[in-house]
C-alpha positions in Angstrom: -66.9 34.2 30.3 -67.6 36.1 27.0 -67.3 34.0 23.9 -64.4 34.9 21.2 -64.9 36.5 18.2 -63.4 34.9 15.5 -62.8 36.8 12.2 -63.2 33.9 10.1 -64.9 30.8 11.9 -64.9 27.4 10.4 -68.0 26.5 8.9 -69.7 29.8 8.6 -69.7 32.2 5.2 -69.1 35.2 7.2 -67.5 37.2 4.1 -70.7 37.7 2.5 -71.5 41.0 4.1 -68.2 41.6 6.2 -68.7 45.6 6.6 -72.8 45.3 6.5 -75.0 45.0 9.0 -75.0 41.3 9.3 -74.2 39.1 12.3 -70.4 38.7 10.8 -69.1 42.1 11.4 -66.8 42.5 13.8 -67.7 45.4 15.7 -71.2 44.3 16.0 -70.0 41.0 17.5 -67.5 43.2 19.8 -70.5 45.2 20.8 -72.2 42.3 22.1 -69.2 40.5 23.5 -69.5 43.7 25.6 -72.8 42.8 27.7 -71.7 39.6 28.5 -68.1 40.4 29.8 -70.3 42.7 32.0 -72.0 40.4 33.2 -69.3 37.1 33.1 -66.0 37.1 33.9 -63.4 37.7 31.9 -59.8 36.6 32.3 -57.4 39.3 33.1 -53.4 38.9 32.3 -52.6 37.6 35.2 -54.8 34.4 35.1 -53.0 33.3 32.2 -51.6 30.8 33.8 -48.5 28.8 33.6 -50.2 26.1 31.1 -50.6 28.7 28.5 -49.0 28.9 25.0 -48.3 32.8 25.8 -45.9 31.9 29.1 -43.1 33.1 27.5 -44.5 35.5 25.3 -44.8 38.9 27.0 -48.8 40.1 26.7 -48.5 42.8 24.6 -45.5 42.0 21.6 -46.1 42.2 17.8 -43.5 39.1 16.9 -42.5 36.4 14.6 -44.5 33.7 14.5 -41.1 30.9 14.6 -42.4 28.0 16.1 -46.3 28.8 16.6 -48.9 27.4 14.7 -51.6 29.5 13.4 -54.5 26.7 14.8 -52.1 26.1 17.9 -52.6 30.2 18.3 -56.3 29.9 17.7 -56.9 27.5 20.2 -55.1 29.6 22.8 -57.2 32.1 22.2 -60.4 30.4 22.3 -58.9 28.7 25.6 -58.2 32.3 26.9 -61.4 33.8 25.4 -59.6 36.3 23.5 -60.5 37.6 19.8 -58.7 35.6 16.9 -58.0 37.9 14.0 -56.0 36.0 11.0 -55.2 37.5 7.8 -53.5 35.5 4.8 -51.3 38.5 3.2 -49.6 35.9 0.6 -51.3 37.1 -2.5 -50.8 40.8 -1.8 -48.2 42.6 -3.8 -48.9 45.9 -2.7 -49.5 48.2 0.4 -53.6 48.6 -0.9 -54.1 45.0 -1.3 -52.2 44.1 2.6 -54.7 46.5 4.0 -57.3 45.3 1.9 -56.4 41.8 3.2 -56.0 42.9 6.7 -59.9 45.0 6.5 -61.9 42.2 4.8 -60.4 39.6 7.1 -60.8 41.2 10.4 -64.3 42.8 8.9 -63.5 46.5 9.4 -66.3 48.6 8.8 -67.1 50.2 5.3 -65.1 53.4 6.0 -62.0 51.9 6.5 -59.7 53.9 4.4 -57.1 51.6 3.5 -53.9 53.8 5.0 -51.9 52.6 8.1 -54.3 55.7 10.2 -57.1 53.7 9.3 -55.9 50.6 10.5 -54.7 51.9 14.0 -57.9 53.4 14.6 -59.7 50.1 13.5 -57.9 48.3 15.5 -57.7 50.9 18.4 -60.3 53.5 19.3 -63.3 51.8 17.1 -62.8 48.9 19.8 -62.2 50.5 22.3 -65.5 52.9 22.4 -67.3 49.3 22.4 -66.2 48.6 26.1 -63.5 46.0 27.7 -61.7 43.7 25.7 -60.9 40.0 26.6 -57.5 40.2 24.8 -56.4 40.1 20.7 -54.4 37.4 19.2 -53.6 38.6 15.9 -51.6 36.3 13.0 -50.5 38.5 10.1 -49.3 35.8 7.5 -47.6 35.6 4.3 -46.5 39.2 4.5 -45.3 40.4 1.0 -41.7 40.6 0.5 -42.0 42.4 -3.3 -40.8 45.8 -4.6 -44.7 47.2 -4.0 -44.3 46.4 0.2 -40.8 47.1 0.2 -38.5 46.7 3.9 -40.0 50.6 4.7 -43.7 49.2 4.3 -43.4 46.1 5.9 -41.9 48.0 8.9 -44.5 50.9 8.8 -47.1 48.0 8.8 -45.7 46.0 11.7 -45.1 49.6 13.8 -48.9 50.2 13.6 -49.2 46.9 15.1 -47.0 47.7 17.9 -48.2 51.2 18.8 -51.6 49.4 18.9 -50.3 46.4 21.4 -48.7 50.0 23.3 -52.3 50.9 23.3 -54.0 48.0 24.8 -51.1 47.9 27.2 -52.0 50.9 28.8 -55.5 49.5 29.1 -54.2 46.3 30.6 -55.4 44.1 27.6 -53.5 41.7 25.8 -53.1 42.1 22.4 -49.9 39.7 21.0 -49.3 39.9 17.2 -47.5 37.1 15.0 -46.2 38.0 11.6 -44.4 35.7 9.1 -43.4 36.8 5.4 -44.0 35.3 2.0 
């Protein structure tokens, strides 16, 4: 089974050169993550399993995070060998500094244009191209609830979230996004 990728792992400074061509960016880890699900097995939807955090969550939902904790959902994804992608949003105030959050925190490459196209392609196609995917739990929290990421952003954001789960639907990946705001 291939090993998670984990956008921010405990113990290891993996923001020092997030979009470079270090060992911490996430598309170079997702590249390599590719070899070994070729080679391993990897854990389709099905196997989930009745023990499973997600048995009531459908595989492919951008949600509320209610009663879920963000280390119970990190477990679950280690467990399932699925990519963990967390982003603190709290001190945003604005649409730029929310994508901003969202790009250095999952490591999106230096291009990453900070507009809600950029992110779905980020989180869509640039993937994709790097071969089968385990599975995504994402955990968007602390979303701004200010006058700069007003009800129409917050909405914008969370429908790029769920044309990407759409996305990896059709692909047969799991890709479950949990939200909460500031």
């Amino acid at each position: 089974m291939s090993e998670p990728v984990f956008a921010q792992e405990r113990g290891k400074d993996l923001m020092a050169d997030p979009f470079g061509a270090g060992e911490g960016n996430l598309f170079k880890q997702v590249l390599g993550l590719h070899a070994v699900a070729r080679a391993g097995h990897r854990r389709s939807l099905s196997e989930e399993g009745d023990m499973s955090l997600f048995q009531a969550v459908r595989p492919n939902i951008v949600q509320s995070i209610r009663a879920f904790r963000v280390p119970e959902l990190a477990a679950e994804a280690e467990r399932l060998g699925q990519h963990f992608l967390y982003a603190n949003c709290s001190h945003a105030q604005s649409k730029a500094e929310v994508l901003g959050t969202i790009a250095t925190s999952f490591l999106f490459p230096k291009h990453f244009g900070k507009n809600y196209d950029a992110l779905h392609d980020c989180l869509t196609d640039l993937v994709a191209h790097c071969g089968p995917q385990p599975g995504f739990v994402v955990v968007l929290e602390g979303l701004p609830v200010v006058t700069k990421f007003d009800k129409d952003g917050r909405e914008t954001l969370l429908e790029v979230f769920r044309d990407t789960a759409e996305f990896w639907s059709e692909r047969r990946v799991s890709f479950r996004v949990f939200y909460s705001f500031a």
